[in-house]
C-alpha positions, 0 to 999 in steps of 0.5 A: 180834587184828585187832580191836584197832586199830579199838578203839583209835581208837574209845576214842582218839575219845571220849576226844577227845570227852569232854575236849572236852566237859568243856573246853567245859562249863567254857568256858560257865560250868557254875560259876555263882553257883548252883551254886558260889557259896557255896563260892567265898565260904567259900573267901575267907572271911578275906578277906571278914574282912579287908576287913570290918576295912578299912572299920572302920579307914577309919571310925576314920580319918574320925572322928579329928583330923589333925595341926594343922600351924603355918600362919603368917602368911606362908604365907597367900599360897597359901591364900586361894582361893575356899571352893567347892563340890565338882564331884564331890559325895562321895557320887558317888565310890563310884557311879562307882568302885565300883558303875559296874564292878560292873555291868560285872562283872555283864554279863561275868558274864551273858554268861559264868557264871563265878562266879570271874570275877565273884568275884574281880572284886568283891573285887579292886574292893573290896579296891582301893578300902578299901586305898586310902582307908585308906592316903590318909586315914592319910597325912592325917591324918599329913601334915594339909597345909592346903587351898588355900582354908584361910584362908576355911575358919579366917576364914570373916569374913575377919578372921585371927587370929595366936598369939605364935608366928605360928600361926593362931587359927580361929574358923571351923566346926570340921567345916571346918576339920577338912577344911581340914587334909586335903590331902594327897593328893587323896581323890577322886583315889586313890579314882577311879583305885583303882576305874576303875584296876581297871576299866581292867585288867579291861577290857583283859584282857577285850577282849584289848587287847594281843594284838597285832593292832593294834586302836586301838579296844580302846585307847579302851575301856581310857583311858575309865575313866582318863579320867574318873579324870583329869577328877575329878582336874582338878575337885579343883584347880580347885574350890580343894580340893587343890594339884597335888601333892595330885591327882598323888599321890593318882592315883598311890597309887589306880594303884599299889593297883588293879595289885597287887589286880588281879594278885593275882586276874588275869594280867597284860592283856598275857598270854595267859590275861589274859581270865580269873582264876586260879581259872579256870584252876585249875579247868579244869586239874583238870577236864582232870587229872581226865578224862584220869586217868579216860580213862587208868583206861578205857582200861586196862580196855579194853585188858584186856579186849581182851587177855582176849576175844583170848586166849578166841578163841585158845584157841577156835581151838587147841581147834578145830585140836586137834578136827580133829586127832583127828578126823583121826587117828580116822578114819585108825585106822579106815581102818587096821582096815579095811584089817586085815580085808580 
């Protein structure tokens, strides 16, 4: 019996051991895009689905007619700005919005090998960025707000035309003035704060921005992203595409989308846990569940085993106690046969 508490702590610490391994095989990425990447992407295969029918549905979008609102001859006043250029050509907006975070999302992942952060991160973006652009080019076309440069857009020779009832009659390109009727809300605008919103989000959770312990500097890398999503917003006003009410509701839509898809994959930044995503945790706690339902099987078996291996000695002993005691009784009948014969 004396031998049990020693076997005890000696189970007891590689018990410890081997939670801690499995904790730090976990921690260093042992779920990487080798090893668990298919099952993570059959998993969320309906997603995938979905997002597949978000870019149909966006296409379908882009290809039909807004609403031709009345634009009167009065109502020309505010539309005559300038026909010009977009600063932020349009096919920049998804290199900045989309691909410049999956790099990052890459980096984290080559520094971490975790194929659910770096999973979920890319669907989260993706998930952000189409939700958004179907519901602002659905909101175009339904509103179909001039622009504020419409009346070159419809006069391209500045010469304007009117119907009986006041509206006007183009004679401009009709691709142009298609576009001219899709103001509201800012396209550029929703979409950058939809894939930089969700940027800022990761980037905050990843570099624990709000632990706390006061370190402006996190800050600044969290606004950078939100920083170049307000200077686009700016170039659209000043390019003459959108009115101010465009750009504010355009960057509050992309704002509002990018939480609610980030929080469906990640903890809120100013969590704990918000470094990492759900399915992570998940992971780690069935590891741990799993380790210690097999420690607790082990540590049973042990003790049994024990148990047995001490009742062995037990009864050894008895059998010795019972050898001497009728050694002893041997020898004290013969003495007594002696004694009769002298």
């Amino acid at each position: 019996m004396p031998c049990l508490p020693g076997t005890q702590v000696f189970f007891l610490g590689l018990r410890i051991s081997v939670t801690l391994f499995r904790m730090r095989e976990v921690q260093l990425g042992s779920h990487t895009v080798r090893s668990h990447g298919v099952t993570v992407a059959r998993t969320h295969m309906l997603d995938w689905l979905i997002l597949l029918l978000l870019v149909v549905i966006e296409v379908l979008l882009y290809i039909i007619h807004p609403f031709y609102r009345f634009v009167g001859k009065d109502m020309m006043e505010g539309l005559k700005y300038p026909l010009k250029s977009n600063t932020v050509p349009v096919w920049a907006v998804p290199v900045y919005a989309v691909l410049l975070p999956m790099m990052i999302f890459l980096l984290v992942y080559i520094h971490r090998r975790d194929v659910y952060d770096l999973h979920h991160a890319i669907l989260g973006l993706l998930f952000s960025v189409l939700l958004t652009a179907v519901i602002t080019d659905a909101i175009k076309n339904v509103v179909g707000r001039p622009r504020p440069d419409f009346f070159w857009r419809c006069f391209p020779d500045g010469k304007d035309a009117y119907d009986k009832w006041g509206n006007v009659i183009c004679h401009g390109d009709k691709s142009v003035i298609k576009e001219g009727h899709k103001s509201f809300p800012s396209g550029h605008t929703s979409w950058s704060f939809a894939g930089l919103g969700f940027l800022s989000l990761y980037l905050s959770g990843k570099v624990k921005a709000f632990d706390r312990r006061g370190h402006v500097a996190k800050l600044c890398i969290v606004f950078l992203p939100l920083l170049v999503a307000s200077l686009v917003a700016i170039s659209r006003v000043d390019d003459y595409w959108h009115h101010w009410q465009d750009v504010f509701a355009g960057g509050l839509l992309g704002l509002v989308v990018a939480t609610f898809c980030y929080l469906q994959f990640f903890p809120p930044p100013y969590h704990a846990d918000g470094w990492g995503p759900y399915a992570y945790f998940q992971v780690l706690e069935e590891s741990l569940a799993s380790t210690q339902a097999t420690d607790v099987e082990n540590q049973q078996d042990a003790t049994a085993e024990e148990v047995q291996i001490a009742n062995q000695e037990e009864e050894r002993s008895d059998d010795g106690f019972m050898g001497m005691h009728s050694a002893c009784n041997a020898s004290s009948t013969l003495e007594d046969m002696e004694s009769g014969k002298r």
